[in-house]
N, C-alpha and C positions, 0 to 999 in steps of 0.2 A: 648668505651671498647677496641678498637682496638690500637686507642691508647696508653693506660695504659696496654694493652696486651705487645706490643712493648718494650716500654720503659721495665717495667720488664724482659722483656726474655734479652734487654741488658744489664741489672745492674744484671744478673743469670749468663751472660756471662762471664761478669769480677770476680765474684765473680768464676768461678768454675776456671778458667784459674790463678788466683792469691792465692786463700785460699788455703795452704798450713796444712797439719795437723804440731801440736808443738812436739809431739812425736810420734814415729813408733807405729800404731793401733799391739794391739796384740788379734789375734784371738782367743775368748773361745767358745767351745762349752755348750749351757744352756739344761739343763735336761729339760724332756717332763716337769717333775712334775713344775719348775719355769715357766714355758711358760705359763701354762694354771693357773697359781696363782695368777694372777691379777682378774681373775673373778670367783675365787671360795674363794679367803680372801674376807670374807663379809664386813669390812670396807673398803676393796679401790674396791669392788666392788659397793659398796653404793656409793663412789665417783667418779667413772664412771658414776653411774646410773642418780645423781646429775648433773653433768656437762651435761652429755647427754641431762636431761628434761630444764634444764637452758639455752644451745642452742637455743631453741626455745623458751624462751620469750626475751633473750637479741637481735638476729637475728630480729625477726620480727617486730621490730619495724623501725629498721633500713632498710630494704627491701623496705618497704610500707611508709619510711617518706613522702617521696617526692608526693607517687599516693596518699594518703591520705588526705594532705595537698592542696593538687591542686582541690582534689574531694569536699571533706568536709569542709574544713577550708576556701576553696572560696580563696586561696593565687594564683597569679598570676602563668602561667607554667613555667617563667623565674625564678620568685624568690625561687617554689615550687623546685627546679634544686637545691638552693643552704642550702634548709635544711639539706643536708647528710653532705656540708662542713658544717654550723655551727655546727650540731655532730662533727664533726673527730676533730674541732677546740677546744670543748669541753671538749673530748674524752682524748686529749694530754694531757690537767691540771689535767683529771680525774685520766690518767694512772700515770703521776708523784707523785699525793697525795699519791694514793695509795701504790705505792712503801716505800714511807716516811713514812706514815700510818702503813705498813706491819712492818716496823722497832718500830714502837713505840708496836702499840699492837698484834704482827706477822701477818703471812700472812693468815692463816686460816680464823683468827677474821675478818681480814678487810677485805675479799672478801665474805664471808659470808654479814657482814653489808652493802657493796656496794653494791650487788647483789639483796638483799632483798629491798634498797632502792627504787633499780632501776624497781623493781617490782610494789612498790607501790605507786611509780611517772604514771607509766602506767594506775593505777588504777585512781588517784587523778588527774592529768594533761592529759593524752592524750585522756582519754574515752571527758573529757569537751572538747579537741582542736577543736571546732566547727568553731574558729575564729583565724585569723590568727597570732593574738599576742601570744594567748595560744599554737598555733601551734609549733612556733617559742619559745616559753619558754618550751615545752616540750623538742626537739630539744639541747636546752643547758644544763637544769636539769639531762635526760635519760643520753644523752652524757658525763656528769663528771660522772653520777654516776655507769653507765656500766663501765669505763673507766678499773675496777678492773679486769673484768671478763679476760678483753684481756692482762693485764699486769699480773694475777698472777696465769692462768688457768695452766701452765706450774710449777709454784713453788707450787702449794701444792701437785701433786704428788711425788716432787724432796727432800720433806721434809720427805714426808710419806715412802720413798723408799730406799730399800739398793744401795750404791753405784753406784756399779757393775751391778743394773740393772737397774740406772734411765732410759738411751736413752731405752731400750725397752718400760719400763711400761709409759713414756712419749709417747710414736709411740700411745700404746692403747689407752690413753687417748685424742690423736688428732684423734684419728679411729673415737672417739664414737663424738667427736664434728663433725665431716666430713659428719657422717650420717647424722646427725639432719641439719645441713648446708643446702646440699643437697635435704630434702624434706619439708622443713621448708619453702619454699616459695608457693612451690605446695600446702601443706596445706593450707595455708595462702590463697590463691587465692579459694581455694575450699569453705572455710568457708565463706569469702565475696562474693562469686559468689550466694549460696545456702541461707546466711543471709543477715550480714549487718556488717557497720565499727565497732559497738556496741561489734561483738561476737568474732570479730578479735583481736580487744583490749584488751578483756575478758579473750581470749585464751592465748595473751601473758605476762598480768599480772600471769593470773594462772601458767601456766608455769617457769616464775621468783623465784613466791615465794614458789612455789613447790620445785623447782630445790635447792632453797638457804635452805629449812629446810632438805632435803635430805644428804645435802653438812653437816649442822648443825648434822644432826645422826650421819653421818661418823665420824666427828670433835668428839661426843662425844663419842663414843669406842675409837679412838686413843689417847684419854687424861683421859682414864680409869672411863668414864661416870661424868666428872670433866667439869660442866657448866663453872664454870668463872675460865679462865686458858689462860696464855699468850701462845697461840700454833697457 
């Protein structure tokens, strides 16, 4: 960690000493009334609320690959090290599709269907990962098919949002992923401390496919309650 601490603080270094803005920021001031409009418009507050409980099933599986896998799965503690990279390896071809994905049927559609997937991989493959093939195939499946969340958590509020206020209503939308970040392991460790790997896995499917029909409410007020809509 100290590592990877490092290295990032020096690729932050160069970035802030070199990144240059392209044109001169100009300073507006935003009325009380737009500051607090992201969480009283009940469709992009529904898409806070979504992203927010989504956090918490796409996070925790990834937290807990490795102690899971080593505990349950019976996979060695050297190879149990390298499930997070088969994720992120995974992760890369997932975040590419999706992007490509997002182009054919937009971005709303495909991170909703990836999301949802990725929920019900947790349910189908990781509750069985007993064994370490399965473990290991969880690991590449979860990995493409979260791959969305991370590649387009950022464009569908940039879609849903006026111009002029994406970077704020973007800030709130990483606030509410921050939160769930943040105590998304502690829960995690509470539930398996008090039960078993069973209600861990439980809690992260539900949370997926929670978070993805929440995201699906949102999606359908913004397309004027219009189920099948390239949005």
């Amino acid at each position: 960690m100290r590592t990877a601490a490092f290295l990032i603080l020096g690729l932050h270094v160069i970035a802030i000493l070199t990144v240059r803005p392209r044109t001169k920021p100009v300073l507006r001031k935003m009325p009380v009334g737009r500051l607090v409009a992201p969480f009283i418009e009940f469709r992009f507050a529904l898409l806070l609320l979504g992203i927010f409980v989504l956090t918490f099933g796409i996070l925790l599986p990834i937290d807990y690959l490795a102690v899971q896998g080593y505990e349950q799965a019976h996979i060695s503690e050297e190879m149990s090290q390298y499930l997070v990279s088969i994720f992120n390896a995974a992760s890369f071809f997932g975040r590419l599709s999706a992007g490509y994905g997002a182009d054919k049927i937009r971005r709303w559609n495909m991170f909703i269907i990836a999301c949802a997937v990725s929920g019900v991989s947790e349910f189908a493959v990781w509750i069985p990962a007993t064994r370490s093939a399965v473990a290991i195939g969880f690991s590449i499946i979860f990995g493409f098919a979260s791959g969305a969340f991370i590649g387009l958590s950022g464009a569908l509020p940039a879609q849903a949002t006026p111009v002029e206020e994406i970077g704020y209503r973007l800030g709130v939308v990483f606030l509410a992923i921050s939160i769930s970040a943040l105590t998304m392991a502690p829960i995690g460790g509470a539930i398996l401390q008090s039960s078993s790997w069973l209600n861990v896995k439980i809690f992260g499917g539900v949370m997926s496919i929670l978070g993805s029909l929440i995201v699906l409410m949102s999606r359908w007020l913004y397309t004027n309650k219009q189920l099948i809509k390239a949005f």
